[in-house]
N, C-alpha and C positions, 0 to 999 in steps of 0.2 A: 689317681683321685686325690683331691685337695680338700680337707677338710677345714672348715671353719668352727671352732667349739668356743660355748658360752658357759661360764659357773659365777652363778648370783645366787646360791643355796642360805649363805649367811652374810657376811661382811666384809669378805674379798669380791670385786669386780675382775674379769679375769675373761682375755680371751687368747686365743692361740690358734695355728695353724698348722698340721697335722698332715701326714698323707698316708698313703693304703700299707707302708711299709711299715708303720709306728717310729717316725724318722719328725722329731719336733722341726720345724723350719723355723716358727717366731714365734712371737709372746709379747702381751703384757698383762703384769695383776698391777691396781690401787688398792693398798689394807687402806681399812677404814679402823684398828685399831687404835689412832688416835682419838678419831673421833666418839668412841666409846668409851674410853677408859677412866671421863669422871663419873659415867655412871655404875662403875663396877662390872660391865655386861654390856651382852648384845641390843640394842633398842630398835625392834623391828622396822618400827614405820621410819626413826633413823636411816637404819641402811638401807631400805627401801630409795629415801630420795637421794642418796649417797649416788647408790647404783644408777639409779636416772642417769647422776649429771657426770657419771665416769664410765658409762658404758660405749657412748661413741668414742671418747677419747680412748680407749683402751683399742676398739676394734680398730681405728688408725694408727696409732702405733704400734701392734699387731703385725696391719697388712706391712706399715713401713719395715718393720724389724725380719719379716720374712721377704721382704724385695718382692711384694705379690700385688696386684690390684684384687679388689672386691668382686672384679667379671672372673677372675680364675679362680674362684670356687666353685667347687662341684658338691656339695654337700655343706649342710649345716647343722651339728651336735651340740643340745643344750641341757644342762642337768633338768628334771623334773622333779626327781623328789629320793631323797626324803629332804628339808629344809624349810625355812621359814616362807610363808604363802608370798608375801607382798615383798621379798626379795626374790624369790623363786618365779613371781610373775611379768618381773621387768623383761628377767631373763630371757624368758619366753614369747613374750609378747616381740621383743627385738629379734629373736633371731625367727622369728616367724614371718618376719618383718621383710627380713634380709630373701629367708627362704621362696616367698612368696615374688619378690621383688626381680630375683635373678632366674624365677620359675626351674628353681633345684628341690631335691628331696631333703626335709630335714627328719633327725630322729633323736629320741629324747634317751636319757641316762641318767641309772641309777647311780647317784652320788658316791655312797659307800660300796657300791660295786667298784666304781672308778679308785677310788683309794686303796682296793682289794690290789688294786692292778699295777698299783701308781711306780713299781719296783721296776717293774718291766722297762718303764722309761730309759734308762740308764743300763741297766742289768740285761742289755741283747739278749742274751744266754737264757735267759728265766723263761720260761711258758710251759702254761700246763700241763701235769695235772699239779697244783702246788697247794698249799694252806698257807693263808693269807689273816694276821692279825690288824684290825682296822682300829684305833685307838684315840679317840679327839676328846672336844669339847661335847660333841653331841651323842659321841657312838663308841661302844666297846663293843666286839664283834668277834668271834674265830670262825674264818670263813673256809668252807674250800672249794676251789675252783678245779674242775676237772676238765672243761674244758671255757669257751669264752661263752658260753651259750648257758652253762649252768653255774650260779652262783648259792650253793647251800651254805645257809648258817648253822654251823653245828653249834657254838654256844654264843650268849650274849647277854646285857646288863638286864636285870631284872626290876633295874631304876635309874638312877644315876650313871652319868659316865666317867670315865677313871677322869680325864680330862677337865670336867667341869670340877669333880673335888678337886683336883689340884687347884684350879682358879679359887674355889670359894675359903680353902682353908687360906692363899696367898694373902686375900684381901684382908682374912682375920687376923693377919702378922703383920697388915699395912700393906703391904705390898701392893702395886698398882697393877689395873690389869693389861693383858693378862699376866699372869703372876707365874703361870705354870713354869713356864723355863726358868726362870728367877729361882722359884724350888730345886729345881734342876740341881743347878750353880750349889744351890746352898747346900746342897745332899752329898757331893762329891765330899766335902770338909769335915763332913759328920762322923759321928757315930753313928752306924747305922743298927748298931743292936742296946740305942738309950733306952729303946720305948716297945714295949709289944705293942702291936695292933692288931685288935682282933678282927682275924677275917673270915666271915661264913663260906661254909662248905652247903653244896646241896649235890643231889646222889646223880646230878649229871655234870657239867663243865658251865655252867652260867654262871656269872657273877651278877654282887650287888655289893654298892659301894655308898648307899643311904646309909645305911650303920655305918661305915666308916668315918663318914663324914661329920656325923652327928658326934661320936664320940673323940673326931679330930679338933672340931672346932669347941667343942665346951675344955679341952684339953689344950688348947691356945690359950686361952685364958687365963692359964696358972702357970707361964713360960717364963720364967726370965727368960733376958737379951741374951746371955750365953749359952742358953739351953735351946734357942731356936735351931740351929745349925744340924743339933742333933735330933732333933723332935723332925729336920725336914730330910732330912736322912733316913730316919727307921722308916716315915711315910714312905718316902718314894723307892728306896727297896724293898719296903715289903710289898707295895701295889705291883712293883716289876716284875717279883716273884711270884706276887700268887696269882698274875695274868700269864707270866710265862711257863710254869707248873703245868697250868689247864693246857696251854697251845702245845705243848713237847708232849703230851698226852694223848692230844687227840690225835698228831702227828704219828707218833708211835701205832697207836690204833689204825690209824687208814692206810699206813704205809708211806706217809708222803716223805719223802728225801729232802723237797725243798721248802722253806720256809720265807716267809715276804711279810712288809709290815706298812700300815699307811697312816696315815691319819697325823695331825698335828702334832699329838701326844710322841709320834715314832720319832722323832728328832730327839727324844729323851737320851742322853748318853750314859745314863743310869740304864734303863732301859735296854738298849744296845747292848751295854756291857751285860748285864745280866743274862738275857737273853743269847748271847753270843758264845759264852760259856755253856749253857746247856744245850745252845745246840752240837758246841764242838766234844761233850761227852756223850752226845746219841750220834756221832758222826751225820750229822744234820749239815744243809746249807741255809745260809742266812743271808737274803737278800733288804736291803732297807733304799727308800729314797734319800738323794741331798737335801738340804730344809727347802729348799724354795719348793720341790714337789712334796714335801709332809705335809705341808699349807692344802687351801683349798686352792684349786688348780685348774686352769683350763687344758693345760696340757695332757690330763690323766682322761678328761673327756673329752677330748677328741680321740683319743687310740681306740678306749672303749666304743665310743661315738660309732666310728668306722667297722669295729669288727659286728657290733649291734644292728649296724646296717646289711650287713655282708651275712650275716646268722635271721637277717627278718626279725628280729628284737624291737617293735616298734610300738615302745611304751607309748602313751597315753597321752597325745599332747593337746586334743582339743577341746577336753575338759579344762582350759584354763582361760 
């Protein structure tokens, strides 16, 4: 089986070609972070027509990068939701397009399910039952997947994503967006114990990162240029820390051995590192994607795509 998968959730256009093994064959993504980045942020009706006018071109070079015509698909997988309505419905509306056209089955996919997963890509070895951290601009998440059929969120943001504070304090340092890896950079140089940051506890594993943010950014403010390095330091090791605390936690508790990580924010190498060490004092495995899959990706949904189909998983697509 030859899977065709679509992801226009925010402001990557993104398709790829997939088969029943979870074996990528092609790809291509367009970022549209150019295009956004004098406005500090995503601007929906923006990628909206972004997406229009990159999504044929993406699905042609696609098919050409897989050696595959558009008649050898058998299947078409497109993200649904969770993501922005009017990039999420080009998506849909194209591979509905396709689906209809080649009179094949398409089936829809849950975004942050797919980032749950997105390790696998690379990491043969990995499959269920694992705990899965999903961490971007839009989603902080501790998932666990026990098998492809069940996706429980054990804890998750109660506002804000770790991801998006990273962008909104970047921009209060100047920085252009996205800013997040830029902090990155600057965090390795730092001291990372200049600054407490205070981080709420509540009596299960959720986070919230509105208070952080709030007192990051009026705390920008009163920076010297030499004291950034380490103000972007204590930030991003301590968000590391107190996301990866809660995830080796609940790992501990369910019993799971292997740990996976997705989402934008996982390309962190603060992150990684941090995370890497605790798993190798709980004798834990640590799986993570290459940046091109931390991104949003067509490749994470099509595998999902495919096993969604194969499980009868047939989210919601004609509400759109």
């Amino acid at each position: 089986m030859i899977c065709l998968s679509i992801e226009t959730s925010c402001d990557d256009t993104s398709v790829a070609l997939v088969n029943d093994s979870s074996e990528v064959l092609g790809g291509y993504t367009i970022s549209q972070a150019k295009n956004h980045a004098e406005y500090g942020g995503v601007v929906p009706e923006l990628a909206s027509r972004k997406h229009e006018e990159n999504i044929i071109l993406c699905t042609q070079n696609a098919l050409l990068d897989a050696g595959l015509e558009v008649s050898d698909v058998d299947l078409v997988a497109v993200t649904v939701y969770p993501g922005l309505l009017g990039p999420l419905l080009v998506g849909v509306s194209f591979a509905k397009g396709i689906a209809m056209g080649l009179n094949i089955p398409i089936v829809g996919v849950n975004h942050v399910e797919a980032h749950a997963i997105s390790s696998m890509i690379e990491n043969k070895e990995l499959s269920p039952p694992f705990l899965s951290l999903v961490v971007s601009g839009g989603h902080t998440s501790i998932i666990d997947v026990p098998s492809f059929s069940e996706f429980l969120i054990c804890a998750q943001t109660r506002d804000d994503a770790m991801g998006e504070l990273l962008d909104k304090v970047a921009r209060a340092m100047g920085i252009k967006y996205p800013g997040g890896a830029v902090l990155d950079s600057m965090a390795i140089s730092g001291n990372k114990n200049a600054f407490a940051i205070p981080m709420p506890k509540f009596e299960n594993f959720d986070f919230s990162f509105s208070g952080i943010k709030t007192w990051a950014l009026n705390n920008v403010k009163k920076l010297d240029e030499e004291e950034k390095n380490d103000f972007a330091s204590s930030l991003v090791f301590g968000l590391s820390e107190y996301v990866s605390k809660n995830l080796i936690q609940i790992a501990l508790n369910k019993n799971r051995k292997n740990i996976a990580l997705g989402g934008g924010v996982s390309s962190s190498k603060v992150l990684r590192h941090v995370l890497s060490q605790k798993c190798k004092e709980h004798n834990l495995n640590l799986y993570f994607p290459s940046s091109k899959y931390c991104v949003d990706n067509a490749y994470m949904i099509g595998i999902l795509g495919v096993h969604n189909f194969k499980n009868k998983r047939m989210f919601d697509i004609d509400s759109f």
